[in-house]
Steps between C-alpha positions, in 0.01 A plus 500: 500500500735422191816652447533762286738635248472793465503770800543810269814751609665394839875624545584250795829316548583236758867495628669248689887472614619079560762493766660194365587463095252277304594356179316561166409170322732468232301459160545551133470769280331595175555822323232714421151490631246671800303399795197744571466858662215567684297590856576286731350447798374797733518519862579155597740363740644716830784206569638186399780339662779228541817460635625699187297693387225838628252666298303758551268686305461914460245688318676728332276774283670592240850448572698180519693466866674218620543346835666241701352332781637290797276200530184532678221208553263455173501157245809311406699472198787272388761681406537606140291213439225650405623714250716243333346193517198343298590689191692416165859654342556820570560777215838601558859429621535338772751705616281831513506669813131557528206300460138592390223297658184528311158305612272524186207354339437480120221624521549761640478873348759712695728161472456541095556884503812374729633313234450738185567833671778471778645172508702542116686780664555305812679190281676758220619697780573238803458130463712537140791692717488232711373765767201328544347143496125487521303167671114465429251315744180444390171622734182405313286707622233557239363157366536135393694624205752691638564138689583298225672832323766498776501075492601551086768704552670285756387205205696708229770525804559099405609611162754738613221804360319671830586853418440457105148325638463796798572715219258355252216492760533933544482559131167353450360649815154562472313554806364318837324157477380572113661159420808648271707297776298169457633152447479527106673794490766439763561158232556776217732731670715222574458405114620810458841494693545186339460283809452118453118503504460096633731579793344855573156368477610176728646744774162719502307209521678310785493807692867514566517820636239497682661514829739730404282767359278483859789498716598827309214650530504388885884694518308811405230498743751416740620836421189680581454582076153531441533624119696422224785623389678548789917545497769460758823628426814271657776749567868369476503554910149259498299789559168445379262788401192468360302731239108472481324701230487594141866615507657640233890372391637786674357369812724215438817700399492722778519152747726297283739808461482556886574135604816493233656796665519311875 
């Protein structure tokens, strides 16, 4: 069955405690911008483990809780690895004490609500206090286009632009496999960034990111995410909590303002 995005109004988060202290990649930061808000995946994974790190899922109703598990058999995970690697420059300082893990998909409608609705108050609020940095993965879920969407980005990345291009990509949003995310287009957004269009074009059409994009998109299924967008929150302690659903911001500033008080 394909993956869907869009599972309608869960209110689950994932929780996990590492016993041993996992750096954050260190990346650069732009200033203003947003990732994508959204659903999330639904009633996926029980437990993933590794020598640092248990999750475990609870279903929640309508009430966020959070718990810490010891480790307990289930899949493996590297580390922070997943969360950090196979992406592009964070949004942010470097320095912020929390991190925002989002696995989206252009495509994707709750990932473009996200991004309009939630995330501006996440960044005005957080990632421009230097509270917050925020990492996107991609997870293309929902067709061929949301494939080369992601690849663009990390094309645009070349030219020191992948927020400006993640950015650019959001605000002319216009549905699921309608063909607003096509090659053409993709060629014009960058246009309109004022990307070089030869070396753009020449990194879409080698594939460059190829690789990366899939190995992504591998990190999230790893993960047990079966929808897009899905968030983990990277506490300064390296607890990691997830939130599935359409949640709104103060989801998010209830959990940031909680792990900034430990």
């Amino acid at each position: 069955m394909e993956e869907s995005s869009s599972l309608g109004n869960t209110d689950e988060v994932l929780s996990s405690q590492t016993s041993t202290p996992s750096p954050i990649s260190k990346k650069e930061s732009r200033g203003l911008h947003g990732p994508s808000l959204g659903i999330g995946a639904g009633i996926a994974i029980v437990s993933i483990i590794s020598a640092f790190l248990a999750v475990s899922m609870i279903d929640t109703g309508p009430e966020l809780q959070f718990e810490a598990n010891s480790p307990k058999p289930g899949g493996v995970v590297d580390s922070m690895a997943l969360f950090t690697s196979n992406s592009a420059l964070s949004l942010g300082s470097d320095d912020a004490p929390i991190t925002l893990v989002e696995f989206g998909d252009y495509q994707c409608f709750f990932c473009n609500k996200f991004f309009h609705d939630t995330e501006p108050n996440i960044v005005e609020n957080y990632v421009e206090t230097g509270k917050v940095k925020i990492i996107f993965k991609d997870f293309t879920i929902i067709g061929p286009d949301s494939i080369e969407a992601a690849q663009a980005t990390h094309c645009a990345n070349d030219q020191d632009k992948y927020w400006e291009y993640h950015d650019e990509l959001y605000n002319n949003w216009g549905g699921e496999n309608n063909g607003w995310a096509s090659s053409e287009n993709l060629v014009k957004f960058a246009q309109n960034i004022g990307l070089n269009e030869e070396e753009f074009n020449q990194c879409l059409s080698d594939g460059k990111y190829e690789n990366l994009v899939a190995s992504s998109s591998n990190d999230a299924r790893n993960l047990g995410i079966t929808g897009t967008p899905a968030f983990f929150v990277i506490g300064p302690d390296n607890q990691i909590t997830r939130i599935s659903g359409a949640q709104p911001y103060e989801v998010f500033h209830n959990l940031f303002q909680a792990e900034l008080q430990k």
